[in-house]
Backbone bond lengths (Angstrom), bond angles and torsions (degrees), N, CA, C in turn:
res aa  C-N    CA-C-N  psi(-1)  N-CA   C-N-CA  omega(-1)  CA-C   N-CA-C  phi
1 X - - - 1.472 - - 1.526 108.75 -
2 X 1.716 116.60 145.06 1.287 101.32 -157.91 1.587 85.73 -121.47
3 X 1.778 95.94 126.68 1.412 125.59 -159.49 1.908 111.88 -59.30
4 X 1.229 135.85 161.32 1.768 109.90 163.30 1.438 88.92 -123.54
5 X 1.154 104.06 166.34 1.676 140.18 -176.54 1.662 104.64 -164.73
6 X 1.580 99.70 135.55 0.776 117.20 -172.04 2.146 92.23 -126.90
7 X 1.699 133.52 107.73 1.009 131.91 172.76 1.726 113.02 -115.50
8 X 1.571 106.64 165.39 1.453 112.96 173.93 1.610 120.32 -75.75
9 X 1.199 95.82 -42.49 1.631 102.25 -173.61 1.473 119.08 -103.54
10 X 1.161 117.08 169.92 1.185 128.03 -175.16 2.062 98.24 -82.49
11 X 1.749 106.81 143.36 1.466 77.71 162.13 1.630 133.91 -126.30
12 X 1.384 128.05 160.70 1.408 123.43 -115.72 1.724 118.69 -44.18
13 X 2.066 90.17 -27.41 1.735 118.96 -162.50 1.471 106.17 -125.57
14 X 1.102 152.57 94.48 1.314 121.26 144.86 1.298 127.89 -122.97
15 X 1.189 134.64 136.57 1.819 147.36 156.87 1.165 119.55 -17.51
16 X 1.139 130.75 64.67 1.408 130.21 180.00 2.032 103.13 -80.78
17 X 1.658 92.70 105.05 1.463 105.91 165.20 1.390 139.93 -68.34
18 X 1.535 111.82 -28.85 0.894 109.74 -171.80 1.723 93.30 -171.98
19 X 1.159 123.73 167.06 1.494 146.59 -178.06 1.435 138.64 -155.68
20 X 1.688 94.45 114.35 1.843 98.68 -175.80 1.348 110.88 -119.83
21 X 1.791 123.10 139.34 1.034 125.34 177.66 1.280 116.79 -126.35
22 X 1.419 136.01 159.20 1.368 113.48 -166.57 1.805 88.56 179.45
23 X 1.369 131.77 165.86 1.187 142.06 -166.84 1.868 107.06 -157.61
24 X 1.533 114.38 168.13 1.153 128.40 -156.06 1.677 103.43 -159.94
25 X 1.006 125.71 107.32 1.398 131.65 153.36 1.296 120.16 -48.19
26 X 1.357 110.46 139.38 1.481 126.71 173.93 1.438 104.10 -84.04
27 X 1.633 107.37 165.83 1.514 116.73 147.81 1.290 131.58 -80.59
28 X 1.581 119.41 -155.38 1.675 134.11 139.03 1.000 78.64 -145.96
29 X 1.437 109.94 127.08 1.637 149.33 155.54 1.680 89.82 44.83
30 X 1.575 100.35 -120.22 1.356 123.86 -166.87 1.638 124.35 -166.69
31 X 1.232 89.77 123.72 1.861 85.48 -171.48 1.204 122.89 -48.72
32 X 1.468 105.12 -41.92 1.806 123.84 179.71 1.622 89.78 -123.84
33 X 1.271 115.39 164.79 1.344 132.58 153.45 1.829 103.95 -160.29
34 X 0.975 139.02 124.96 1.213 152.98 99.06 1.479 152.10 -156.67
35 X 1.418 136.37 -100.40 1.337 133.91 162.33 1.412 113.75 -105.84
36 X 1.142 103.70 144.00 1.481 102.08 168.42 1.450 117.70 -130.40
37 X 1.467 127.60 172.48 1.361 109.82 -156.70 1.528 138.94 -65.21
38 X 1.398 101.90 -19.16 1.698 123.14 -168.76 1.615 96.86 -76.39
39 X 1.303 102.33 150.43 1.692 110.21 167.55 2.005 114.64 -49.53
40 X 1.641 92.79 122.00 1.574 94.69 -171.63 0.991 117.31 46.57
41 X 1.542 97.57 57.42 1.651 123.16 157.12 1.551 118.66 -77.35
42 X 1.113 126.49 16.93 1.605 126.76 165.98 0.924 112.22 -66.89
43 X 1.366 118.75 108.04 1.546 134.05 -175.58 1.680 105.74 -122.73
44 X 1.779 116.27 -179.25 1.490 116.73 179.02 1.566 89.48 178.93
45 X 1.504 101.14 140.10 1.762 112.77 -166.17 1.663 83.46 -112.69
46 X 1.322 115.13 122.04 1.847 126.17 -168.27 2.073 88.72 -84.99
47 X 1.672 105.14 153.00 0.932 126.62 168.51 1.748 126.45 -130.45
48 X 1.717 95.45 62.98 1.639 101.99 -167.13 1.835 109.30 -34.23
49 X 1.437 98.93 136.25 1.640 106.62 164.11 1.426 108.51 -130.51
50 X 1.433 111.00 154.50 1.738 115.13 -155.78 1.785 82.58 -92.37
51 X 1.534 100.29 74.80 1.494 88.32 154.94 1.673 80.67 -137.35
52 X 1.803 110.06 166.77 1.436 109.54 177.97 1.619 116.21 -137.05
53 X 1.402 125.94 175.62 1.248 114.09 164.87 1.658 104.97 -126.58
54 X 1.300 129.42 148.91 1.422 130.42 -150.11 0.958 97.78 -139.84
55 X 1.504 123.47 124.25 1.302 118.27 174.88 1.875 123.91 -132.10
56 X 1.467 134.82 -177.98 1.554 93.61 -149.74 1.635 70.97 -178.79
57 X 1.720 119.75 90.72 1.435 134.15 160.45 1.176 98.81 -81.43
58 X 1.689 115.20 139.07 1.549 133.86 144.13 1.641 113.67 -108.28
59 X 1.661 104.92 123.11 1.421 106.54 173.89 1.614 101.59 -73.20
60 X 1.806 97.08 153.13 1.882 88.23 -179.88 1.379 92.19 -150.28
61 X 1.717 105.68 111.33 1.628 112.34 -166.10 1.997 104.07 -64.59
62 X 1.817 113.30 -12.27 1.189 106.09 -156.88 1.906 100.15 -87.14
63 X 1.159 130.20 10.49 1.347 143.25 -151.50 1.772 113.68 -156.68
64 X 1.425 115.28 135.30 0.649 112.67 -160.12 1.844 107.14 -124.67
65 X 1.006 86.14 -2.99 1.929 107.74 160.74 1.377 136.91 -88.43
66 X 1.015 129.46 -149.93 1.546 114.31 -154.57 1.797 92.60 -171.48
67 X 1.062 126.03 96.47 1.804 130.70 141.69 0.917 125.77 -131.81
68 X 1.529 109.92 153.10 1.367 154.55 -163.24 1.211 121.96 -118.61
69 X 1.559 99.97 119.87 1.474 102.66 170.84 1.786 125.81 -124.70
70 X 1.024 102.38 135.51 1.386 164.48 74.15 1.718 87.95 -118.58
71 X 1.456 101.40 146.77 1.363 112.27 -171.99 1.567 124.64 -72.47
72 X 1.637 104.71 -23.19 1.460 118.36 175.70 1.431 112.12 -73.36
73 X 1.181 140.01 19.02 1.513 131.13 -128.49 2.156 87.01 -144.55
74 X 1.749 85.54 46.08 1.627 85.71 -175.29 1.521 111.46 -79.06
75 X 1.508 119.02 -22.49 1.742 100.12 170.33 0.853 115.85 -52.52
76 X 1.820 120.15 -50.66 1.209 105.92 167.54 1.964 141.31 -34.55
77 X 1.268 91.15 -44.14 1.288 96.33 -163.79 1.797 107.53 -88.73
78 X 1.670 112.90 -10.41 0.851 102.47 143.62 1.511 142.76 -82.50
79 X 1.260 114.96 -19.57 1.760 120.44 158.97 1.463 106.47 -36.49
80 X 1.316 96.66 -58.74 1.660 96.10 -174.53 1.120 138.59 -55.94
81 X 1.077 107.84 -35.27 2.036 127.60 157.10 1.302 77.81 -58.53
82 X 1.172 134.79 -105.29 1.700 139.46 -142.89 1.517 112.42 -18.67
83 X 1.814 101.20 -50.68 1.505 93.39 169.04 1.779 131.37 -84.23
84 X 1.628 106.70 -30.60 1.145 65.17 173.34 1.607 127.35 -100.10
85 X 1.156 123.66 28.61 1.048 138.08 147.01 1.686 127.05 -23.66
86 X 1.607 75.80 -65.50 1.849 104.87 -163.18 1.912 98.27 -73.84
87 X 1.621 109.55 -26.12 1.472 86.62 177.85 1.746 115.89 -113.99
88 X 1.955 95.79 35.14 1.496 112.71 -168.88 1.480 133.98 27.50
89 X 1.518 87.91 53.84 1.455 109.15 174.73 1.617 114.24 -99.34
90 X 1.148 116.74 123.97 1.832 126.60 -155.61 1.783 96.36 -93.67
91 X 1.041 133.82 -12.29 1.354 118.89 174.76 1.210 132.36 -50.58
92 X 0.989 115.47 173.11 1.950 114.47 -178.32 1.510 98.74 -139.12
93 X 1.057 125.56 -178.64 1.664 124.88 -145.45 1.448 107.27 175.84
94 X 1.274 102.05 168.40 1.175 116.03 170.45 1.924 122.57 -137.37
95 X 0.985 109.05 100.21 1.731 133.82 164.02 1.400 108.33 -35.28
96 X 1.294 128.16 131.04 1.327 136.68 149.40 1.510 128.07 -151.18
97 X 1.240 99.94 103.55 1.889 98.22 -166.09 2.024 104.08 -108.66
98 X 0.832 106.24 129.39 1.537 124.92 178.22 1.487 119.60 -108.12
99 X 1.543 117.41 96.71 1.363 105.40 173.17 1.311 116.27 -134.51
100 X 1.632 113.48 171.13 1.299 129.05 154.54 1.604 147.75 -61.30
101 X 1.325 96.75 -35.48 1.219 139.99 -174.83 1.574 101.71 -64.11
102 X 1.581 126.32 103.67 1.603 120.82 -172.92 2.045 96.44 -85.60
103 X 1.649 90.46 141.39 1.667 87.52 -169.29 1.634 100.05 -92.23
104 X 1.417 97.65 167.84 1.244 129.76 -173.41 1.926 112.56 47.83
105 X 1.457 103.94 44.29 1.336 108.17 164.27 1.707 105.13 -101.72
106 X 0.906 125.49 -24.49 1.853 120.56 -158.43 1.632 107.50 107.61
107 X 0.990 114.93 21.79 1.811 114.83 -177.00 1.866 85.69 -111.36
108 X 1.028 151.37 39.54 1.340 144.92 154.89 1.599 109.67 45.54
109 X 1.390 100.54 48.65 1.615 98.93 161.21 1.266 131.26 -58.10
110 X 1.184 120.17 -53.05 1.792 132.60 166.97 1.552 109.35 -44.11
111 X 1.570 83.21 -59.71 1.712 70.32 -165.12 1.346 111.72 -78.80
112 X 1.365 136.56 -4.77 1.577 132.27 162.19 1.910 105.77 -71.21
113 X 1.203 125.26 -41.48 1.211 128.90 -177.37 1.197 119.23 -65.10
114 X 1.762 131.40 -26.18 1.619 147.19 158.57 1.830 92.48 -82.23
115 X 0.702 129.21 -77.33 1.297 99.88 -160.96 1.341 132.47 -67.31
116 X 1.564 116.28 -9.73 1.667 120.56 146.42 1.326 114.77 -64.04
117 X 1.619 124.33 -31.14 1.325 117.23 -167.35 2.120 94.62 -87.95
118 X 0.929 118.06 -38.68 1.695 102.72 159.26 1.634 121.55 -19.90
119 X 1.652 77.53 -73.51 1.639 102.28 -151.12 1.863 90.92 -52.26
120 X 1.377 120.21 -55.92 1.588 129.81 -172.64 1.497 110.82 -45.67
121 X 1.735 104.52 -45.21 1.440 102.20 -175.09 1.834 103.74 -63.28
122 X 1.543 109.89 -53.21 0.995 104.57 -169.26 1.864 121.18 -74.04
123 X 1.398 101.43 -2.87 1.698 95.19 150.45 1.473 117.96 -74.11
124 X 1.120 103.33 -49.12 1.730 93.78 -172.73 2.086 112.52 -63.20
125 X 0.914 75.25 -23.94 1.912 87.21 167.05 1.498 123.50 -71.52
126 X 1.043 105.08 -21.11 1.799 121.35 -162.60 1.429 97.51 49.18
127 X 1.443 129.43 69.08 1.518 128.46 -175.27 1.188 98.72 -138.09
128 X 1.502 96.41 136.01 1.655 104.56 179.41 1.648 117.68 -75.43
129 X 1.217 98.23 145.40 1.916 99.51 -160.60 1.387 109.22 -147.04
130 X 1.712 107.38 61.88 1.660 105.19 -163.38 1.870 103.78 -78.05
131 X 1.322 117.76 -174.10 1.783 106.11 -167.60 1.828 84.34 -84.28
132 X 1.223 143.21 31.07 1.467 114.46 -166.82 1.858 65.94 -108.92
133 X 1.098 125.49 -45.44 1.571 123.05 -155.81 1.385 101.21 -74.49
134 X 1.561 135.05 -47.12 1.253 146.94 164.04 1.837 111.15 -31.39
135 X 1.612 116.51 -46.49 1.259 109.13 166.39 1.497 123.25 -73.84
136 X 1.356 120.06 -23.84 1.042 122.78 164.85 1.424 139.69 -37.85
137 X 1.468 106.18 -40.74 1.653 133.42 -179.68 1.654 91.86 -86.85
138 X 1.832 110.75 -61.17 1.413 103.33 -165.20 1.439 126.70 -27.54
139 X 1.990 97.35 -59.75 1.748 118.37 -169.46 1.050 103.73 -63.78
140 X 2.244 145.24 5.34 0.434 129.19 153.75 1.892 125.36 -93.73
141 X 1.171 100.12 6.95 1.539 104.40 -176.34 1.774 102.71 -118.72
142 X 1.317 122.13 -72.37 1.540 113.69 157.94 1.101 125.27 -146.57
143 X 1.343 121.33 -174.67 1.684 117.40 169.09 1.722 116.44 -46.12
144 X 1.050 109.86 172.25 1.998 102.22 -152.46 1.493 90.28 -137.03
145 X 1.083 148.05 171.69 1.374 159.03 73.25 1.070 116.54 -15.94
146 X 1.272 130.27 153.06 1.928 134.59 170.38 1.625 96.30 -97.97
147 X 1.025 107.70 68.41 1.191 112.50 162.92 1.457 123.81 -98.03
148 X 1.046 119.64 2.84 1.562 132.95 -178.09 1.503 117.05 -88.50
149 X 1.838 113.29 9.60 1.661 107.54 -160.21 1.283 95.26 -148.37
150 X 1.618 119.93 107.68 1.422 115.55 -173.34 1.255 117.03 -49.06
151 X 1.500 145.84 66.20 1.522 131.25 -168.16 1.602 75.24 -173.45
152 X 1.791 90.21 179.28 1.687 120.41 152.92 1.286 108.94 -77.52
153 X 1.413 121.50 110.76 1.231 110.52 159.23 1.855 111.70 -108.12
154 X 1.356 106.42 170.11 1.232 125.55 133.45 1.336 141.90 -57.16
155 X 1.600 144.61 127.66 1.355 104.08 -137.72 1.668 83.20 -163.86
156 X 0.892 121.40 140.87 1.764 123.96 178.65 1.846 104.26 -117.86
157 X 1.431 93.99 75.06 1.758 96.82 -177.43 1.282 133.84 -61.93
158 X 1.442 119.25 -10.39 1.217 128.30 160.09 1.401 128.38 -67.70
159 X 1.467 84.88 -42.93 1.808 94.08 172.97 1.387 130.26 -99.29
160 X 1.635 107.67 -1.44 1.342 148.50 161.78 1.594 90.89 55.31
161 X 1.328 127.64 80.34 1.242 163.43 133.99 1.225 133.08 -95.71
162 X 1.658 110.56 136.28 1.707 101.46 161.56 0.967 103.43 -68.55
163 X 1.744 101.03 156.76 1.780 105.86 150.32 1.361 100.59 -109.21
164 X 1.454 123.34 -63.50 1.423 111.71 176.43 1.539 109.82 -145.78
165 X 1.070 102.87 173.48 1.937 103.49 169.09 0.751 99.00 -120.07
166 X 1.974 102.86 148.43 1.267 101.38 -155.21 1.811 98.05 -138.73
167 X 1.403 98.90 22.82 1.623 86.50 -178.10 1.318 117.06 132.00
168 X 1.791 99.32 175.10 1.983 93.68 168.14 1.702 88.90 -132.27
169 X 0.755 116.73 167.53 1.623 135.48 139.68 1.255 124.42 -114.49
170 X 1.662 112.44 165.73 1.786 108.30 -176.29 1.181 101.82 -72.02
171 X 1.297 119.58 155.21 1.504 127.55 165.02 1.939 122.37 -47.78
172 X 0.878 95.04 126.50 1.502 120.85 -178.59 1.456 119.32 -83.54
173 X 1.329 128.11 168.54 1.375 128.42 135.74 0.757 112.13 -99.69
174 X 1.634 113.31 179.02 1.258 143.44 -172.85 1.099 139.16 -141.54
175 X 1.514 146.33 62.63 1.177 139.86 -132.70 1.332 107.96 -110.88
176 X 1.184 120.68 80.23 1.550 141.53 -164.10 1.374 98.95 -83.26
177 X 1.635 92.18 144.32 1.801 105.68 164.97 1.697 94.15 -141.15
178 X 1.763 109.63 154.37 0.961 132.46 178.16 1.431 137.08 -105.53
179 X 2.000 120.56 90.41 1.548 101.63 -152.26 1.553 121.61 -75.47
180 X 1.263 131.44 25.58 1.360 174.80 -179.13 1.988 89.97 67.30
181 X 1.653 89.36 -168.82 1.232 113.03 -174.65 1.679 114.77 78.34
182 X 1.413 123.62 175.68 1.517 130.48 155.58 1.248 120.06 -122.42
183 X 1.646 107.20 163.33 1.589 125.97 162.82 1.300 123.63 -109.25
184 X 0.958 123.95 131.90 1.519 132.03 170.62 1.408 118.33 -91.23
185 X 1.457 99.07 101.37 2.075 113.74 -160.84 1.562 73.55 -61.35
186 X 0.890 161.60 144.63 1.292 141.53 85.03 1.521 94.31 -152.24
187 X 1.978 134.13 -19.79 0.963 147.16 164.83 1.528 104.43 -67.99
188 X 1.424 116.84 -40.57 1.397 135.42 -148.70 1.482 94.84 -79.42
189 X 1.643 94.06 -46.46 1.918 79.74 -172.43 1.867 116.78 -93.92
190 X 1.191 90.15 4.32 1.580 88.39 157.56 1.570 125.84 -96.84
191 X 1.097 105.51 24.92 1.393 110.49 178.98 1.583 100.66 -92.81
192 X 1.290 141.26 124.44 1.599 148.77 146.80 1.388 107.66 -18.63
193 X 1.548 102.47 121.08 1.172 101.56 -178.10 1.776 113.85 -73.64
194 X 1.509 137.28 169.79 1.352 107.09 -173.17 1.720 80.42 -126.81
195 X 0.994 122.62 49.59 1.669 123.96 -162.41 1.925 105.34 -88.48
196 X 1.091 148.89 171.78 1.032 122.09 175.17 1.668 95.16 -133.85
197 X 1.474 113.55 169.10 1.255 111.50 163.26 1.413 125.69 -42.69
198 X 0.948 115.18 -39.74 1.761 114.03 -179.49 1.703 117.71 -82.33
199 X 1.654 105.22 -1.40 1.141 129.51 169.77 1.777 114.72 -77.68
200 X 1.435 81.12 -53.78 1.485 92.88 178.88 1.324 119.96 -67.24
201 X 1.309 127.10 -18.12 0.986 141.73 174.33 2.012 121.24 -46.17
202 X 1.603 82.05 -60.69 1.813 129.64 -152.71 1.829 69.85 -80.46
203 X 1.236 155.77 -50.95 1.409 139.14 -133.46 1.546 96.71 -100.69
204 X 1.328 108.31 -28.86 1.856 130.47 166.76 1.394 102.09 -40.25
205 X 1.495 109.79 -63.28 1.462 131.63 -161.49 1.745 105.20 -79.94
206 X 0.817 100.77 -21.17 1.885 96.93 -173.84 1.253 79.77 -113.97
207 X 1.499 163.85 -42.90 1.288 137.85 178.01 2.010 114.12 -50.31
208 X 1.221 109.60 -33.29 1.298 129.82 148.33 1.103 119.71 -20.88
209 X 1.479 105.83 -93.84 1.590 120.82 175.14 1.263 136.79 -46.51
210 X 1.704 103.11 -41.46 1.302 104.41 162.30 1.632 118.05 -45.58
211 X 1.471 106.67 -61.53 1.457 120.11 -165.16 1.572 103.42 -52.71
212 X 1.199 124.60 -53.55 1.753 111.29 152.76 1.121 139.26 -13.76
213 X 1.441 90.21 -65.12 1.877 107.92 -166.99 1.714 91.90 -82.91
214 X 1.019 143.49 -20.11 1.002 121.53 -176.98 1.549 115.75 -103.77
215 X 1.539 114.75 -7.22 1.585 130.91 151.84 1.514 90.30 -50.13
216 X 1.359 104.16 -86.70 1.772 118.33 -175.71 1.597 135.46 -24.22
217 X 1.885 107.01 -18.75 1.231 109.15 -151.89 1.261 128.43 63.06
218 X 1.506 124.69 -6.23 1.593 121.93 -169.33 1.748 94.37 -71.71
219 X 1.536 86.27 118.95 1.895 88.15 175.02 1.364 90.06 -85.35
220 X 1.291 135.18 -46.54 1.574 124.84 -178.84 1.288 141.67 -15.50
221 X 1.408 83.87 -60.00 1.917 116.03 162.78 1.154 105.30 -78.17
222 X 1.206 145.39 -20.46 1.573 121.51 -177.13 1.888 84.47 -97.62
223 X 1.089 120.76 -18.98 1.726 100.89 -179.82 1.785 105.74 -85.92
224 X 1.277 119.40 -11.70 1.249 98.92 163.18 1.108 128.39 -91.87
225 X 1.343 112.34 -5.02 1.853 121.46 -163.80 1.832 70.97 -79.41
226 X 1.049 129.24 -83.94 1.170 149.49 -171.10 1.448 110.25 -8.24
227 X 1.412 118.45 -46.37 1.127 137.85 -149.47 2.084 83.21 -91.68
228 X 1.009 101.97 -80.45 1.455 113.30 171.51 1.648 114.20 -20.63
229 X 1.406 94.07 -52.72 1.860 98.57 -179.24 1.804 112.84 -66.78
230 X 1.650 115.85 -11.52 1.484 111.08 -159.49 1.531 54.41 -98.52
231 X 1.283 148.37 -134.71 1.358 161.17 -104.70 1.538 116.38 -40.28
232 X 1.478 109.99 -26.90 1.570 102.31 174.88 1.697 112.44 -86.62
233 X 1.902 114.25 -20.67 1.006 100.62 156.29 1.473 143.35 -80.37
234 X 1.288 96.78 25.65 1.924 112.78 173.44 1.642 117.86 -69.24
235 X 1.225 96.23 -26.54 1.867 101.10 -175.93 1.858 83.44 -99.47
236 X 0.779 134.27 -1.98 2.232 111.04 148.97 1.537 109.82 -111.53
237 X 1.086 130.34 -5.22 0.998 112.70 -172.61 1.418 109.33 -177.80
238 X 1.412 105.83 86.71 1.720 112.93 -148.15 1.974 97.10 -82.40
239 X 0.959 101.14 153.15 1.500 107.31 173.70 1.740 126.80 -141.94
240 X 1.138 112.50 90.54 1.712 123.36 -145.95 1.734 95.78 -61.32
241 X 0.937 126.55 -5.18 1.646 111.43 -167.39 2.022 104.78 -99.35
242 X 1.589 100.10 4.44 1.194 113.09 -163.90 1.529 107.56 -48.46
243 X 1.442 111.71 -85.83 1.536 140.36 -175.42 1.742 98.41 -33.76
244 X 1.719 99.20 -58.38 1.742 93.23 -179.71 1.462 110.00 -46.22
245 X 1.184 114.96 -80.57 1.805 114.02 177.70 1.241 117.40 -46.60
246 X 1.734 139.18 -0.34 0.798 110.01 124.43 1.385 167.31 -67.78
247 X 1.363 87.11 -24.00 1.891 113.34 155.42 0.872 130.60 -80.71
248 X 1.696 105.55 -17.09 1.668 93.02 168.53 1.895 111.58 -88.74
249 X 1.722 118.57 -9.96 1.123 133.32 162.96 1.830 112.39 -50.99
250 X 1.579 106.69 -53.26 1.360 113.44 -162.84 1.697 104.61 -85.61
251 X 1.454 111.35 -16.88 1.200 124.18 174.65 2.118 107.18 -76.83
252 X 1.089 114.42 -22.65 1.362 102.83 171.45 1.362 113.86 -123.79
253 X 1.256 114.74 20.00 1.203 119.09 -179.42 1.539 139.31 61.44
254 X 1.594 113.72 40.29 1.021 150.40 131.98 1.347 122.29 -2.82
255 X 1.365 115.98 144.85 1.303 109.47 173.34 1.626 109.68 -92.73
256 X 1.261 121.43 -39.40 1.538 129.80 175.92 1.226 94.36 178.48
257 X 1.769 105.86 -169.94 1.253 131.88 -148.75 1.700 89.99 -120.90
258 X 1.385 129.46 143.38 1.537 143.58 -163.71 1.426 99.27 -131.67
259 X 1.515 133.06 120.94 1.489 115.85 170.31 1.858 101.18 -135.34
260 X 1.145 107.48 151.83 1.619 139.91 171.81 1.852 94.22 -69.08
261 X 1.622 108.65 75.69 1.369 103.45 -169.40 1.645 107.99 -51.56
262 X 1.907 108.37 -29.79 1.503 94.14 -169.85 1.053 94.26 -111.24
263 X 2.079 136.87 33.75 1.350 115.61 174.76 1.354 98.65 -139.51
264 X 1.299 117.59 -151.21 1.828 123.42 -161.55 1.708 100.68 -94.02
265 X 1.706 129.71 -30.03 1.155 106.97 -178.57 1.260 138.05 -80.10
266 X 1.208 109.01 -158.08 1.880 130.21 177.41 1.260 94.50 -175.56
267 X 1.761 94.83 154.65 1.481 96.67 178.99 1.680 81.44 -173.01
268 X 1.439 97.86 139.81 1.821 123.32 157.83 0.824 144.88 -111.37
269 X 1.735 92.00 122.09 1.379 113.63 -158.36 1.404 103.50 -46.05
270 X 1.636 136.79 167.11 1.327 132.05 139.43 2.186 90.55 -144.37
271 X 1.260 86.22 174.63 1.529 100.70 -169.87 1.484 90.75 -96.83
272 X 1.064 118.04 159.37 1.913 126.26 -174.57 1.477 90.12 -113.41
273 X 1.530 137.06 -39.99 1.058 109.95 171.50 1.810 131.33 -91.48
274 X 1.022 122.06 32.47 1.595 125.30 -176.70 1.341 95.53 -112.66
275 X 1.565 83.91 147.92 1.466 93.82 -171.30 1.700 140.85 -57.12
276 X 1.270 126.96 152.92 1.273 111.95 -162.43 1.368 126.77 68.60
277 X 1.566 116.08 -0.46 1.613 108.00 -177.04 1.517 137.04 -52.69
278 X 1.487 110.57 -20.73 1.410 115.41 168.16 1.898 111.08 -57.96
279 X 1.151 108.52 -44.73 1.537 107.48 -154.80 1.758 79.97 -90.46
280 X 1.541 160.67 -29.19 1.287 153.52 155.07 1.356 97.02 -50.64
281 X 0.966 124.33 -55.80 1.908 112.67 -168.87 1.732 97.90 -53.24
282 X 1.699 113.32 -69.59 1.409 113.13 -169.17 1.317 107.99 -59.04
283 X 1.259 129.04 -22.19 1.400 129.60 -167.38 2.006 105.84 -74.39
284 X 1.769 99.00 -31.73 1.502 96.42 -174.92 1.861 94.25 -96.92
285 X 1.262 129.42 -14.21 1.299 114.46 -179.22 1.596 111.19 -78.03
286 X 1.468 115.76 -15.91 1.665 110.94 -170.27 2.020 98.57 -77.22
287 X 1.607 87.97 -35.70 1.617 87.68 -162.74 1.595 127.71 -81.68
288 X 1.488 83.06 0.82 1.752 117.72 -178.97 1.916 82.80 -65.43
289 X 1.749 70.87 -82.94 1.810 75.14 -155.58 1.547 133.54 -55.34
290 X 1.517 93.52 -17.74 1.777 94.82 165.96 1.465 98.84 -57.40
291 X 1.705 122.32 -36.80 1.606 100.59 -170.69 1.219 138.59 -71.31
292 X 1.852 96.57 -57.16 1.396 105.26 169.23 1.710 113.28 -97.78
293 X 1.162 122.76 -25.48 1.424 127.81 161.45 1.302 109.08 113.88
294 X 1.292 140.83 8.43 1.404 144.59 145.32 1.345 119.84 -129.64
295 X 1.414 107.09 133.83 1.683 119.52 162.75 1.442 110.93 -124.00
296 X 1.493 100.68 142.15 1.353 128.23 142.69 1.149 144.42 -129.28
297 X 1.257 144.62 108.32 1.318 169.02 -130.02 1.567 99.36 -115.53
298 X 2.184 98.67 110.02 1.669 113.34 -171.32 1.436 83.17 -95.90
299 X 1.347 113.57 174.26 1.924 115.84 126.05 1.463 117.95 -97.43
300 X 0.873 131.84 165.38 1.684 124.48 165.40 1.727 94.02 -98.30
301 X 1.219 99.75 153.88 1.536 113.25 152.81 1.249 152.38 -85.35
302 X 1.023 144.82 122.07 1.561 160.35 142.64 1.200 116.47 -31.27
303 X 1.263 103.84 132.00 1.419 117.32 -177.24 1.765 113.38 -112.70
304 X 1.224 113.59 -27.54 1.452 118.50 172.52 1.848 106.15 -9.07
């Protein structure tokens, strides 16, 4: 069994065998998030943002343990036992993941930080590590993001499955605000959903639409599905700055409202190419921060 340690210093000598590096994109929140009608219908439509988490294993024949740094960063460092475990490889190593991505907002830190730390272990391994095997380990540690599939997908995070891919759109903004504090997805998704049949219904139907509008390119429709999906998640996870940013969205002409169903943000969408977008971007970042008092401005990504 391969031991963990978590130390301060570097130590004086070690054997570095081999080296894998590899990275993982974050989200913002989620276009859609909730139930849908079929048994373990917990679903979530991903909204890649060009922020990433990077991570960077050294095998070290002189050690027979396993740390990680930043030191809190134990899913990680348990993935890594998990794998090399599974292909009974006795080395010990050293973990290092570097990101952008602030945790426990709804931007999919975890799950960008395990699935870079996969992909790294399994470079330095020369081991194949496609995303069907990557969920495999995940659904055993927690609910996931679809962060493992260059596109928008559809994504059953509980059970950390695809459902489908569903596309790219052009790159977006993002004019995010933060209602402070964190969530811990793994508390979050054991909470009962309070959704009702006629709920489940409506998430059927806008899981729908999205997949259209985002066939279509209509950012419109994916900013209202969007908008729709932050408001039904108010009865799990209410977020008071909602309605304002939505008016201050419809007030600059916005595409909709984007929320971190299981974390603290929101953010509005606007299109980068329609007209006037500089003075709509500054126009929704001043009125942000008079509200809640911080902005930051993502892009989403393109997949073309």
């Amino acid at each position: 069994m391969t031991r963990f340690r978590t130390v301060a210093a570097e130590p004086a000598y070690r054997r570095v065998t081999a080296t894998g590096v590899s990275s993982a994109f974050g989200t913002f929140g989620e276009l859609l998030q909730g139930v849908l009608p079929e048994e373990d219908g917990d679903f979530l439509v991903t909204l890649p943002v060009a922020r990433w988490a990077s991570a960077r294993f050294e095998l070290d024949l002189n050690d027979s343990e396993l740390t990680v740094r930043p030191a809190h960063k134990k899913k990680a460092l348990r993935l890594t036992s998990m794998i090399l475990e599974d292909i009974g490889h006795p080395l010990g190593g050293v973990l290092r993941i570097d990101s952008t991505l602030p945790e426990g907002k709804g931007l999919a830190s975890s799950s960008a930080d395990l699935v870079a730390t996969a992909r790294a272990v399994a470079n330095a391994l020369d081991e194949p590590m496609p995303p069907t095997r990557i969920e495999s380990y995940l659904a055993r540690i927690e609910p996931t993001d679809g962060v493992l599939y260059p596109s928008i997908v559809a994504f059953h995070h509980r059970r950390v499955r695809l459902r489908a891919r569903l596309g790219s759109l052009p790159s977006m903004a993002v004019v995010g605000v933060d209602e402070g504090g964190a969530v811990d997805t793994v508390a979050f998704n054991a909470i009962p959903k309070p959704f009702t049949a006629a709920d489940k219904r409506e998430y059927a139907r806008l899981l729908d639409r999205v997949t259209g509008a985002i066939a279509a390119r209509d950012l419109a429709d994916v900013g209202r599905v969007a908008t729709a999906s932050a408001r039904m998640n108010q009865t799990l996870r209410f977020k008071w700055s909602l309605e304002p940013v939505v008016d201050i969205c419809e007030r600059v002409g916005g595409l909709g409202v984007v929320v971190g169903h299981s974390g603290t943000t929101l953010g509005i969408l606007l299109d980068t190419t329609a007209s006037g977008h500089p003075d709509r971007l500054a126009g929704a970042a001043q009125a942000c921060q008079e509200l809640v008092g911080n902005v930051t401005v993502y892009r989403t990504l393109s997949f073309d």
